[in-house]
Every structure is written in structure tokens, then in C-alpha cells.
N, C-alpha and C positions, 0 to 999 in steps of 0.2 A: 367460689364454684365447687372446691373440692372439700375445704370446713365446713361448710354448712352443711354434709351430709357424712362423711365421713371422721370419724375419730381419728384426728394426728394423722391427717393423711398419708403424709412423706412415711413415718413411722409404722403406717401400716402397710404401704406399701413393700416398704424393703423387708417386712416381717415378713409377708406373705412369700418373695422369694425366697428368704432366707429358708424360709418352713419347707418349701417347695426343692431346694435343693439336699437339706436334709434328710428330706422323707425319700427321696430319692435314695442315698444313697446307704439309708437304712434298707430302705428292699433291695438293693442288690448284693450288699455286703452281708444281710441277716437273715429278713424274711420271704425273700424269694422263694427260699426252697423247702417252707413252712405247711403249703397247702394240704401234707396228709396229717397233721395237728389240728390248725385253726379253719379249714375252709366248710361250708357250708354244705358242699356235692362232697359226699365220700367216695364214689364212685363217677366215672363217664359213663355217659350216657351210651347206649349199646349201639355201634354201625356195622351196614355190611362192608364185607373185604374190599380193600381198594376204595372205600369212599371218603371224603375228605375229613378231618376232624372235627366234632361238631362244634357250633359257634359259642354254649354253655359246657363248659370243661371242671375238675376240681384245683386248678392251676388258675384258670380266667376267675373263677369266683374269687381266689383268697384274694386275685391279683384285685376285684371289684371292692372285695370288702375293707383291705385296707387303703384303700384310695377314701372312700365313704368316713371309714374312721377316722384316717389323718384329717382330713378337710373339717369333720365334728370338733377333734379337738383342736382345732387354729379358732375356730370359733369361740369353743367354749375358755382358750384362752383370752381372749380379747373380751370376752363378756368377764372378767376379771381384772384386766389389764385399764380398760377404758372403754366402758357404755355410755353413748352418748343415746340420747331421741330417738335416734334413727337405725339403732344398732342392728334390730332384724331382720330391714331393708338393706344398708349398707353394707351390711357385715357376712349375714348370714345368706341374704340375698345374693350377694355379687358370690359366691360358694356355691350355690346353686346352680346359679348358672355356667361356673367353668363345671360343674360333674355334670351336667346335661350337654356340656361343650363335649367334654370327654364320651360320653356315652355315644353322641351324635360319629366321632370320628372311629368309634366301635364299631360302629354300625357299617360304615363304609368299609371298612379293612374285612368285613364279614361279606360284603356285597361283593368287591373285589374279589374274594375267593371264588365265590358263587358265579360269576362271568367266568372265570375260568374252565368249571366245571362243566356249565352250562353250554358253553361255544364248541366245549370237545366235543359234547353230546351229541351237538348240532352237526359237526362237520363229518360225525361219523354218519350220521342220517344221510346226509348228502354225499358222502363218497362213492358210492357206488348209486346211479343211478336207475330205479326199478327194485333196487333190492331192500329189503327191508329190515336195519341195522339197528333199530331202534323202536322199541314198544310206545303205543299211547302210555303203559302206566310208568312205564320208566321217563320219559317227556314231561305227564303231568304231574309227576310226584317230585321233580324235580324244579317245578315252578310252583308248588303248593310249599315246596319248603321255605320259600323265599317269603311266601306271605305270610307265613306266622310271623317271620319279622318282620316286616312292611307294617300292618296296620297295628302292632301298640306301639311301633316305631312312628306312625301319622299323628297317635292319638298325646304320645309325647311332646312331638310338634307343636299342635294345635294351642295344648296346653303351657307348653313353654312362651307360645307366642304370646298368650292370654298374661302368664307373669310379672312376662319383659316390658310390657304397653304399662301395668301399676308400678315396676322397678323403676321405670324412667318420671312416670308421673309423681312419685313418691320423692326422687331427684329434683325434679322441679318445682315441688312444695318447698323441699328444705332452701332452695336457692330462692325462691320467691319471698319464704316469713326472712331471711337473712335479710334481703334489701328492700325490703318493707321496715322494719325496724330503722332503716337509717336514710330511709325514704325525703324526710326533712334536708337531708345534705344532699342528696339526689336528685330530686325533684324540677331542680331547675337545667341539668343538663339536658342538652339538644338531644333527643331520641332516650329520653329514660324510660319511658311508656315503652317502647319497642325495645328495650333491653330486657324490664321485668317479664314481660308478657311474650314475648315472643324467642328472643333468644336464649332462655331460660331451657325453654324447654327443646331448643336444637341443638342445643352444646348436649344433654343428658342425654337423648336420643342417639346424637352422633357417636358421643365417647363409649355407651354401652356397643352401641352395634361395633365401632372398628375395636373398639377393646374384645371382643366376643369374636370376633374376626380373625385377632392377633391371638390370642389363645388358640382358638381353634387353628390357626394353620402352626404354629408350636408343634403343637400336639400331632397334628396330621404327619409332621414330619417327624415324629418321636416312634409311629408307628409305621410310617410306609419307606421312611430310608433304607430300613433292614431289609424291608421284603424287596425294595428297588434294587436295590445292592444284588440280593440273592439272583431276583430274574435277570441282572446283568448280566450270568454266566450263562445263561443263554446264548448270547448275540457273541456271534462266531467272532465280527471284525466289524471296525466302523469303515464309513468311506473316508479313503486317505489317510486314517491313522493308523487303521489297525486294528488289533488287538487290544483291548485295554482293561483293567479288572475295575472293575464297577464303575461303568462307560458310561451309563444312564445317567447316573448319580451326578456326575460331572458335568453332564450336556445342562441335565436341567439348573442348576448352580449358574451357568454360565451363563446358561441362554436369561434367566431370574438377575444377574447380574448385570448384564449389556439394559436391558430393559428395565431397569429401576434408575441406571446412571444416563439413559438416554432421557428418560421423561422429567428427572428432574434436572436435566438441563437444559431441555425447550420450556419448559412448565413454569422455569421459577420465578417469573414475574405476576406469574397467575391468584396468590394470595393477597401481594398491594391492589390489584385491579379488584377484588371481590370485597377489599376492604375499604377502597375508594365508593366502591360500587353502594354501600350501604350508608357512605358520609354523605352521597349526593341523594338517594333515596327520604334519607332521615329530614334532610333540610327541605324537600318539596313536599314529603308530609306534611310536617312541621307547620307551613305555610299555609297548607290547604285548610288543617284545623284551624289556623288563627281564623283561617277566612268565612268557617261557618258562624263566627259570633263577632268579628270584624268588619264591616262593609270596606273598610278602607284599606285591608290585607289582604292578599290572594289577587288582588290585580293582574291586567293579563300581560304586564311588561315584566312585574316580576314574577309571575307564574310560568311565563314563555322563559325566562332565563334563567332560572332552578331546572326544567325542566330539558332545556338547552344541554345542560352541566350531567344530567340523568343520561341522553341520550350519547353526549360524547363518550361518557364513560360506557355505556352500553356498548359503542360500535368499537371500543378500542376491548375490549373481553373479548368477544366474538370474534377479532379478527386473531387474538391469541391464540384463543381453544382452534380458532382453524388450522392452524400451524401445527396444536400440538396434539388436536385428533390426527393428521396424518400419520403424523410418528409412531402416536399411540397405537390407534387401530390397526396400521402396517403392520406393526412389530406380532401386536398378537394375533391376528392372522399365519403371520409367519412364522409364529412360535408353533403352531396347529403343525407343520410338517416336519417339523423337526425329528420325532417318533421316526415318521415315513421316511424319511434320508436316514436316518442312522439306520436302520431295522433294512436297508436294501439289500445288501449283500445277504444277510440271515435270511431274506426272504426267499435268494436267487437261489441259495442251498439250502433251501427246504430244512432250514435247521428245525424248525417251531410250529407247533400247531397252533391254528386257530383260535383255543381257547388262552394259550400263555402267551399267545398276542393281545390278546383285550386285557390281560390281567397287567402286561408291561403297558400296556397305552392308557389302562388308568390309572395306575401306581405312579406311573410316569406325570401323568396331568395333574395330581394330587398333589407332586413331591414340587415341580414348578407353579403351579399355582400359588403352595404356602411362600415358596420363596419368591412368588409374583405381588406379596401381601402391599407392597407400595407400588406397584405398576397399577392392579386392581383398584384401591385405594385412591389413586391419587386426588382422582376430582372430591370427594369426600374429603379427606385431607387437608384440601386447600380451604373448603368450604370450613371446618371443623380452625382450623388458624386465624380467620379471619371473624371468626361468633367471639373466640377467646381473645385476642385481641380489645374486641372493643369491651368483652365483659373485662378483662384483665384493667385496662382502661377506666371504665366504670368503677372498677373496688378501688382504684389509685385514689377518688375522688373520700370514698371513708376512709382507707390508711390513714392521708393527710388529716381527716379532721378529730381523727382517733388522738394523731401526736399533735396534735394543735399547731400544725403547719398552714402556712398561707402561702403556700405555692397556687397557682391556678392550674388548674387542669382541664385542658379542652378538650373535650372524648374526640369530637369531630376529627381532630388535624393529626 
């Protein structure tokens, strides 16, 4: 799954953290405070008094450009280290994707600021009723700034999305020529047609998207703890506790907490049922093919009882996910008020405007989200254990005949 595309996986793996904590801690100990040397803008860009700072800085450049260059040179090590086939899919590819991960969670922490400013605007509109607090050019020049970055922010999008579709198909090449090559030892397992062919490319699919996912909320929370933190000092007292310094921070940890320890323990029968789910699938395919070039396979005693075996396992899934939508869906619902209960007493004294209410309610949702990354996940998850399973299962079948073992191996059971 992961050789066939990747050079020394495990080894690039722990490089990539390794790299990732170093570079870290070269910018805070060295280059942080570099930007009037190396950065790109020698000067900020000019605002009026009192307006927020703008989203392109000489601090956010240097901070941009050595993100771009560390990430260059992890690459351009590994293209010396070990080039495999697939090096500037694998390699340079999955790089790409975490700086347009990074870029994307820029983007929000810039939007975030902009609800803030935006909602003051508004609530000062609306304070006094009749009177007019607030100009059309001050209104629409404050929503036209928002779409300079909005559409090369889409046009990123669109184009990131066009990447990801050849990054994952490119994944499922290299996993396709891998078990095609050993296709002769393969060949006779129950459901190998639907392993090459179809689970191939849901395992690459899947592992980009939650890999991309799991970065992305990292990252989300590398940038909006400080800010969550910060508008903490806002919120005068919680209900029943008090007073508490970085109150937010805490709720959402906790509440990210209770709900990841709840669902994986209504949930955790839900991986064997989706992997049962595919053993009883594979064996009533299986049948039905014999039976188009068979007259004497596919019969309807044993086509009624393969299919028998499909439906039991179907109504026992369904009656899980029943159980475990309730938990789930309750929970996040209930997560939605959480903001609103904490933020009562602030609200009852008028501690907060309008606008660093939207800016704590989305920092807030951002900061529990990333730590919601397996509550959100989970059905994916289960889905994503049960592909690797039977592919894990399937490569047991060439290990063996790689060390010239005669163990049997039966994908099915």
C-alpha cells in the first residue's frame, strides 16, 4: 500500500516530522525575527488609523517564504537520499499539498479577523435606529476587501481539487503495477478482482483526504489557540466556574475530549461489521460471476443463501450505526451551544461587541473542530480499517510466497 508508492515509507515518514519539528524550532530560536533581511515586502502595506493589519505583511511574507523553502529543501533532500518512480508524486506531491493545507488555514485566520471587523461595522449601523452610522463606501469597501481574497482563494481551490483527483489516481497506479506483478500468487484469492480494482483506489483516496484533514486541523490549531487564548480575556466569567484564564481553550479540549471517548466507545464494533460486510459481499459476487459462464453455479438455493449471509450482515451494521448516530449527532449538536452557555454571563454584561462575538464563535469552532478530527472522522475511519485490513491481508498472501512459506492464507476469514 505504502511501498509501492512511497520511498522507505516508515523512514520518510518520521523524516518528515523530524524536519517539521526542526524547522520549527529554527524559526523561533533564529529566523523569526529576520523579516527586515530576507523577506520579500520591505515595507506594509499602507492602512487607515484604526484599521486592522493587513492580511500581506513584511513578518507574514518571511514567515511564507521560509515555510516554501524548508518544505523545497525536505524534498530536494529526499531526491538524494532515495528517488524512487514515483518521487514527484509521492514526494514532492504530498509537499504540496500540506503548503496549500497551510495556505487554506491562512486564509481562514484572515477571514476570522475580517467577521470581526465586519460585524462591528454592522452593529454600529444598527445602533441607533434612523440614524446613519455608517456610509455605502465604508459598507462596501469593506466587503470588496474580502473578495480580493475570496476568488484567487476559489481559483486555488478548484485547482488543488484538479491535483488531489491525479495525486490519489497516481497512488493507485503504483498499488495496481505492485499486485499485478504478483498477480499469479494472487489471482486465486476470493475477491482479488475487487481488491486490485476497486480497493486500490479507496484506501488512496481515503488516506489523502483524512491525512489532509489531520494536517489541516494541526495546523488550524497552531494558528487559532493563540488567538482563542487571546479572545478568552474577553469572557468576564463562565457559568458556575467563574473566572478562568483561557476558558475557551479549555471548553473546547474538553468538550473535543468527551466526544471522541464517547464514539469510540459506542462505535467500536463498527470496523469488524464493515469488514464482515465485504467478506459476505465478495462471496455473492464471486457466485454470480461463476454463474455467467456456469449454468450449474449461481442457483437460487445458493444464491438465496450468500445472499441470506449479505442481508444479515447488512441489518446488524444498520442497527449499530443506529445507536451510534444517536450519540454522535446528539453530541454535535450539543457541542453547537456550548459558545452560547459559556458566553451567557458576558453577554448579560454587555462585556463584548457583536463583532468579537463572531470572531470567539469561530475561533472557537475551528479550535474544537481540529480537536473534533476523530469524532468528524470517524465513519471514514472505520471505513479506511476495514479497505486496509483486507488489502493488509491480500500482501500477507506475497510476503509468504516472497519467503517461501506455505502457510494458507484466507483473505475472507
Amino acid at each position: 500500500m505504502f511501498d509501492s508508492f512511497f520511498p522507505s515509507p516508515r523512514k520518510f515518514l518520521w523524516s518528515a516530522v523530524a524536519w517539521f519539528f526542526a524547522s520549527l524550532f529554527l524559526w523561533y530560536g533564529l529566523m523569526d525575527g529576520m523579516a527586515d533581511q530576507f523577506s520579500l515586502m520591505r515595507e506594509p502595506l499602507p492602512t487607515e488609523e484604526g484599521a486592522r493589519p493587513p492580511f500581506l505583511n513584511p513578518e507574514k511574507i518571511w514567515l511564507y517564504q521560509y515555510i516554501v523553502i524548508v518544505t523545497v529543501l525536505f524534498c530536494v533532500m529526499w531526491f538524494f537520499i532515495e528517488r524512487n518512480r514515483w518521487y514527484w508524486w509521492s514526494v514532492c506531491g504530498s509537499a504540496l499539498i500540506l503548503l496549500v493545507t497551510y495556505f487554506q488555514v491562512q486564509i481562514s485566520v484572515y477571514i476570522n479577523n475580517w467577521y470581526g471587523e465586519f460585524y462591528d461595522l454592522i452593529q454600529l449601523a444598527l445602533s441607533e435606529p434612523g440614524v446613519s452610522n455608517v456610509t455605502f463606501d465604508e459598507y462596501y469597501s469593506q466587503l470588496l476587501t474580502l473578495l480580493y481574497i475570496l476568488v484567487p482563494y476559489i481559483m486555488v481551490l478548484v485547482l488543488f481539487a484538479y491535483f488531489t483527483q491525479h495525486y490519489v489516481f497516481r497512488w493507485r497506479t503504483a498499488m495496481n503495477e505492485y499486485y499485478m506483478t504478483h498477480w499469479g500468487n494472487l489471482r486465486t484469492v476470493e475477491g482479488a478482482a475487487q481488491r486490485v480494482q476497486e480497493d486500490t483506489m479507496r484506501f488512496a483516496s481515503i488516506v489523502e483526504s483524512l491525512g489532509s484533514a489531520f494536517i489541516g486541523s494541526i495546523m488550524t490549531l497552531i494558528a487559532f489557540l493563540p488567538l482563542l487564548w487571546t479572545l478568552s480575556k474577553e469572557i468576564t466569567e463562565l457559568p458556575v466556574i467563574g473566572a478562568v484564564n483561557g476558558s475557551l481553550v479549555f471548553l473546547a479540549i474538553l468538550s473535543a475530549m468527551f466526544g471522541t471517548v464517547l464514539l469510540a466507545a459506542v462505535g467500536y464494533r463498527l470496523p469488524g461489521l464493515e469488514f464482515n460486510n465485504q467478506k459476505v459481499e465478495a462471496a455473492y459476487r464471486k457466485e454470480l460471476v461463476y454463474g455467467e459462464d456456469e449454468e450449474a453455479r449461481a442457483t437460487p438455493p445458493t444464491v438465496n443463501e450468500l445472499f441470506g449471509h449479505v442481508r444479515k450482515n447488512y441489518f446488524k451494521l444498520y442497527f449499530n450505526y443506529l445507536y451510534f448516530n444517536i450519540f454522535r449527532y446528539a453530541y454535535l449538536q450539543g457541542a453547537n451551544f456550548i459558545p452560547l452557555i459559556a458566553l451567557g454571563p458576558t453577554f448579560v454584561a454587555g462585556a463584548i461587541t457583536f463583532g468579537i462575538y463572531q470572531q470567539i464563535n469561530n475561533a472557537f469552532s475551528r479550535v474544537e473542530n481540529s480537536f473534533q478530527f476523530l469524532v468528524n472522522s470517524w465513519t471514514t475511519i472505520i471505513e479506511l480499517m476495514s479497505i486496509h485490513k483486507r488489502l493488509k491481508a491480500f500482501e500477507s498472501i506475497i510476503d509468504d510466497s516472497q519467503t517461501g512459506s506455505t502457510t494458507d492464507v484466507i483473505l475472507t476469514n
